[in-house]
N, C-alpha and C positions, 0 to 999 in steps of 0.2 A: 525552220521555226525561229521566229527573231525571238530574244531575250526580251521577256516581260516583265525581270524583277528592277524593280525603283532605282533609281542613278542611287542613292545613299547606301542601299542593299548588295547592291553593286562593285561600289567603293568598300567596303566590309568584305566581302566575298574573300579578294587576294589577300588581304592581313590575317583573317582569320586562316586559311590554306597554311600559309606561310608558320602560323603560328603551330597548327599543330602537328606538320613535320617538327618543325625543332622539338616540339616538349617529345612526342610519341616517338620519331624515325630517325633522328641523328644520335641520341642515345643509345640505339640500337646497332646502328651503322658504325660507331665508335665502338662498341663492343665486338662486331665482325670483327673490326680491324685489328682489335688485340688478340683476337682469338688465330685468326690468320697467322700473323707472326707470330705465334706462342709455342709451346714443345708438348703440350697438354695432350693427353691420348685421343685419339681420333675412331678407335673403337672398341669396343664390350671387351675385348679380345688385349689390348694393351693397356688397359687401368688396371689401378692397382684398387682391391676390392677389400684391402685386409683390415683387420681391426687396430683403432690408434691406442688402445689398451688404458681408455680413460674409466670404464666402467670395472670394478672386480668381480670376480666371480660370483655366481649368486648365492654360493653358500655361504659367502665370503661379507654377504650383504644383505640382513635377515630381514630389514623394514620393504614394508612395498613400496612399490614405487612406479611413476606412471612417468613416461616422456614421450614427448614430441622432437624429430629431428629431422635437420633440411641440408643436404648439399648441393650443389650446382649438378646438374646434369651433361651426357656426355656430349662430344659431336659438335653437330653446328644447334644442336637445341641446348645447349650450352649459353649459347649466346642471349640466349631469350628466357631461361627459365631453370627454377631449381626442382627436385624431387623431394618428398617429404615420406616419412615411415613414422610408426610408433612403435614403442617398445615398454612394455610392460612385467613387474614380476608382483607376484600374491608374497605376502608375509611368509619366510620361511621354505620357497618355493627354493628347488637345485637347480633352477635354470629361467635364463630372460628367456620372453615372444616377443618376436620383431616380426612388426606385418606391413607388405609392403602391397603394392599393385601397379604392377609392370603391365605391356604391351604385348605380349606373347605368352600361347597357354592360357590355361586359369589364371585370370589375373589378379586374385588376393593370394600371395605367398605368404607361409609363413615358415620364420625361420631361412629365410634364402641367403641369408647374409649374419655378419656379427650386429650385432647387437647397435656397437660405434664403430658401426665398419663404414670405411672410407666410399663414396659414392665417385664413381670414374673417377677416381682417387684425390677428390674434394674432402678435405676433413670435415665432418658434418659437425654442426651448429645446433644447438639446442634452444628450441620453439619454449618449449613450457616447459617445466619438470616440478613435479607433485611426490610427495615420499611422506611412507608414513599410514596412520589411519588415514590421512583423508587419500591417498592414494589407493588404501584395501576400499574405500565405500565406490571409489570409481569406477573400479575393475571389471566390475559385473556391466555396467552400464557400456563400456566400451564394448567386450566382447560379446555384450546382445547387436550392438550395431554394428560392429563386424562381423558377425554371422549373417544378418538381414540384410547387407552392402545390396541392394539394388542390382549394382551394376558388375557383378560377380560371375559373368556367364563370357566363356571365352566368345571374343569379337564383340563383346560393348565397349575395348578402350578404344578411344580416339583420345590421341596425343594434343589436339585443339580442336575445337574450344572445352573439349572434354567430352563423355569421364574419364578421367585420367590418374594419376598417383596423387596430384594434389586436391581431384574432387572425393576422392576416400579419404582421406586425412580431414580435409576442412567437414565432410559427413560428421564424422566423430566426433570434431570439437563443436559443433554445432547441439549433437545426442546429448553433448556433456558439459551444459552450459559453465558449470563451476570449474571448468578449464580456465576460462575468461581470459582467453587468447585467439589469436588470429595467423593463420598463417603468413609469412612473407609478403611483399608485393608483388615480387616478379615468380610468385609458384602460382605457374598461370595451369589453370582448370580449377583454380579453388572457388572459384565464381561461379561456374557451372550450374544449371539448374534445367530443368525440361521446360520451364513458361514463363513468363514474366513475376517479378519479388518485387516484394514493397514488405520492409520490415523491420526487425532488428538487426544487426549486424551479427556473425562470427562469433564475435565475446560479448553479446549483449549489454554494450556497453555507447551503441548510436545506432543509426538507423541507417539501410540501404535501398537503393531505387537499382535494380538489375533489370535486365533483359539476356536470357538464356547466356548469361556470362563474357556476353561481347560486347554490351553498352550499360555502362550506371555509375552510380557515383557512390560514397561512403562516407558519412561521417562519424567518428565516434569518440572516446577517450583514447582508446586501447588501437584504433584501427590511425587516426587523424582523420583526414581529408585526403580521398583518393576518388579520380579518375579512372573509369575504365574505357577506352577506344579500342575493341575488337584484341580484348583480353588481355592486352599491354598496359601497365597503372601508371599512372605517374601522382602526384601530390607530393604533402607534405605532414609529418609528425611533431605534434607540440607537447607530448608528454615528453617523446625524447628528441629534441630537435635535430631535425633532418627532412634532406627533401628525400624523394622514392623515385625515381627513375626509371623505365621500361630497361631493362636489361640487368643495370645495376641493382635493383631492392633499393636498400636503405642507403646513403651516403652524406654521415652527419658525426656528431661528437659520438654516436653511440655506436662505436663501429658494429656491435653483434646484436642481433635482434633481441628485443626486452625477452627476459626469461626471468623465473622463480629462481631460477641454479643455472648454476653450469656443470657440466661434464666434471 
């Protein structure tokens, strides 16, 4: 069959190719390669899983309080993407929930891990963190949409394009609009969806055009300007200047992703 598209369309064709390996697959590729050479554990069985002992004990810590938290994942899916949990305590409560949703078994755990326990022994990073009354009015609203998780029945995760760990986390923040945050770029399955979105964004704060989590785009405050090519982001943040990278996330003056708090 001979090529019927216009010599100008044509001409277009290999720049645009060209273009988005570099933005989506040399980022990626660069990331192999430091992971290749690196000492980083290579499975479940050699990370280290234990708590960085930034949160006190919960009796130790009477106000509520709500958080979101992300570290890099293990392996060669390391390369490509972080995992995300919440962790939650009621007013007065002896003890955190940390909920998580892994790949094996029932996949909404709860309690499986510390609280700021280290992910394939990535110190995790804090998404959001809310404390206080407005942390006690959230609580209830999380843990109805963590009971209702949809995709809660062993053999619904799929690692890409999801549901995955990061499509149960960005669920929640979505339930709980007054989070008014968004998970990372590269916690790929937070895009996830069963059919095509045309909407608000994550933190209700722009609007998004998806297609079941492997084609759309993003604009918002909270979010910037991001790209999605088959669940790999790349763009840019003008709240806190930085570009986003497939592999990398954020890489700009604000080394740690925007949060309320830290640890």
């Amino acid at each position: 069959m001979s090529d019927t598209l216009s010599p100008p369309v044509r001409k277009l064709r290999k720049p645009v190719v060209l273009f988005l390996i570099a933005l989506f697959l040399l980022p990626v590729a660069t990331r192999a390669v430091v992971f290749a050479m690196s000492d980083l554990p290579r499975s479940f069985r050699d990370a280290d899983w234990s708590s960085i002992g930034s949160l006190p004990p919960a009796t130790q810590h009477p106000d509520a309080r709500v958080m979101v938290l992300s570290g890099r994942t293990g392996g060669w899916k390391g390369v490509f993407a972080i995992h995300s949990w919440l962790v939650i305590k009621r007013a007065n409560a002896s003890s955190w929930t940390r909920y998580d949703v892994v790949g094996w078994g029932n996949p909404v755990r709860m309690n499986g891990w510390a609280p700021d326990g280290r992910w394939f022994g990535d110190r995790p990073r804090v998404v959001v963190d809310v404390q206080g009354k407005e942390a006690e009015r959230l609580i209830p609203k999380i843990e109805k949409t963590v009971k209702d998780y949809r995709f809660s029945n062993a053999g619904d995760y799929r690692a890409w394009p999801g549901p995955n760990s990061n499509t149960f986390t960005a669920t929640v923040i979505r339930a709980v609009p007054e989070l008014s945050t968004a998970l990372p770029s590269n916690a790929i399955g937070r895009d996830f969806r069963t059919g095509p979105y045309f909407g608000v964004t994550d933190s209700g704060t722009g609007l998004e055009a998806n297609l079941w989590g492997l084609f759309g785009f993003k604009i918002g405050w909270v979010e910037g300007f991001e790209v999605n090519f088959l669940g790999l982001v790349a763009g840019f943040d003008v709240r806190h200047p930085a570009l986003k990278l497939p592999g990398y996330g954020r890489l700009g003056f604000d080394a740690v992703f925007p949060a309320r708090a830290a640890i």
